[in-house]
C-alpha positions in Angstrom: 1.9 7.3 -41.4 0.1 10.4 -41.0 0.2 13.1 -38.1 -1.5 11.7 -35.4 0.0 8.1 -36.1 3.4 10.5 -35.7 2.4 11.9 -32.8 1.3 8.7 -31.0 4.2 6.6 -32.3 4.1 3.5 -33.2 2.0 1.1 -31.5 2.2 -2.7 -31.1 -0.3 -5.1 -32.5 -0.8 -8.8 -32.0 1.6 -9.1 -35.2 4.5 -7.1 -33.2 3.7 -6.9 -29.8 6.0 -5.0 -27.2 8.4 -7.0 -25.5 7.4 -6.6 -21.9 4.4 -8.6 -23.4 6.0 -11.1 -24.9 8.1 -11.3 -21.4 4.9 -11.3 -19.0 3.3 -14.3 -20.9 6.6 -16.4 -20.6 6.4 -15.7 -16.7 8.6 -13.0 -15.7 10.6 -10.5 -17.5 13.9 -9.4 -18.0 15.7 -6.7 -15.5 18.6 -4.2 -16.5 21.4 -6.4 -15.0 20.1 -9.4 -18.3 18.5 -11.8 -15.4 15.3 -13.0 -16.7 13.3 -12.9 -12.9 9.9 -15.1 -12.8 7.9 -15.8 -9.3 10.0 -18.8 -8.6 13.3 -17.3 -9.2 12.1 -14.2 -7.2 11.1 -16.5 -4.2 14.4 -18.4 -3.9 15.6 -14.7 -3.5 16.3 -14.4 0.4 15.2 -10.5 0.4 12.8 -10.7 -1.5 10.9 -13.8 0.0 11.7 -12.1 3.5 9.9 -9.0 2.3 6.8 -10.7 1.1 6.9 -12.7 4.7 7.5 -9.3 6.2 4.1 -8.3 4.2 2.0 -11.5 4.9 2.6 -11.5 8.5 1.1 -8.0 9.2 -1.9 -8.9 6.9 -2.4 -11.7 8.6 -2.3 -9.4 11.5 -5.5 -7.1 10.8 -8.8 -7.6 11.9 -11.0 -9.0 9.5 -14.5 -8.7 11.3 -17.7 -10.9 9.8 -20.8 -9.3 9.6 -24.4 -10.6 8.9 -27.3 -9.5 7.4 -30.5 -8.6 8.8 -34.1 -8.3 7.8 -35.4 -6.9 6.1 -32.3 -4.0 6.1 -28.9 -4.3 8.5 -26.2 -6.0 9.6 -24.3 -6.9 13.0 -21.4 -8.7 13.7 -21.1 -11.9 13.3 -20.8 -14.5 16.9 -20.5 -17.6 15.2 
């Protein structure tokens, strides 16, 4: 390895790719504590599928206001 390749490190490769990789194409990946934690185990969570309700609810919230286009430049709200 010369000294750039030592100064960047190593770097992964579809031959050895990193593990977070690996982890993110079988679904979910693995924490400190060993659990392996995916979108379904994640939502049978109670905090955590309270937080993303939490989240949700107040983006449901927001105004999301329609506009349409006028000719030949413009826009205005949208009535209908």
């Amino acid at each position: 390895m010369g000294r750039l390749g030592e100064a960047v490190g190593e770097r992964s490769n579809l031959a050895t790719p990193e593990q977070w990789l690996v982890d993110w194409f079988k679904g979910g990946t693995e924490t400190p504590s060993g659990i392996n934690v995916t979108e379904d185990t994640a939502l049978h969570y109670g905090p955590f599928f309270a937080g993303v309700r939490i989240i949700s609810e107040d983006l449901g919230s927001l105004p999301f206001p329609l506009y349409e286009s006028l000719d030949p430049r413009g826009k205005r709200r949208a009535t209908d």
